[in-house]
C-alpha angles and dihedrals in degrees: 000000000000116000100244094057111114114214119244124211139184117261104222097039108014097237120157112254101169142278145300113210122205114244120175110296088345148055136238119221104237113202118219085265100059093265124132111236099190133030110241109319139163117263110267082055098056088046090044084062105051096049085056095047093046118150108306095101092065087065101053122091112263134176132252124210105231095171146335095316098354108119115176122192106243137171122209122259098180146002124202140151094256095042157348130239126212125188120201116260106264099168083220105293109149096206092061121117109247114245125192141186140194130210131175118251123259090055121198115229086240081062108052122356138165120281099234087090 
């Protein structure tokens, strides 16, 4: 996380959603991951963003880049501005062995994407 962000939060519950970064007369609108989500806005837009964005993201399955063409399906344990947590897909067996994994944040989208690909 760069120093000038400026934290955003939603409203009703004051959970993070991300980060708006000064740029020139405007403000880009930061995810919880590091990505810009706008080109240069004003502000209400970049706020606008973000609480649509919201949270809902984090809790669908992603991929992680293991290796060169090694893709494994992940969900997300924890977001923070120093890094992200992913946990192996265990489709929740119990029984599973828990296996995480740590990027660094911000996270490239050839490191860890969506799974709707």
């Amino acid at each position: 996380m760069e120093e000038d962000w400026i934290e955003h939060r939603r409203a009703d519950d004051g959970e993070r959603v991300g980060w708006m970064k000064p740029i020139d007369e405007g403000f880009v609108a930061i995810d919880l991951w590091g990505r810009p989500r706008t080109e240069v806005v004003d502000w209400m837009l970049a706020e606008e963003t973000l609480d649509e964005l919201g949270l809902g993201y984090l809790a669908d399955p992603h991929e992680l880049r293991l290796g060169h063409d090694d893709w494994l399906r992940v969900r997300i344990a924890e977001v923070s501005s120093v890094e992200i947590r992913v946990k192996k897909d265990d489709w929740g067996d119990m029984t599973a062995p828990q296996l995480y994994y740590t990027v660094p944040f911000p996270v490239d989208e050839d490191q860890l994407r969506p799974l709707s690909r």
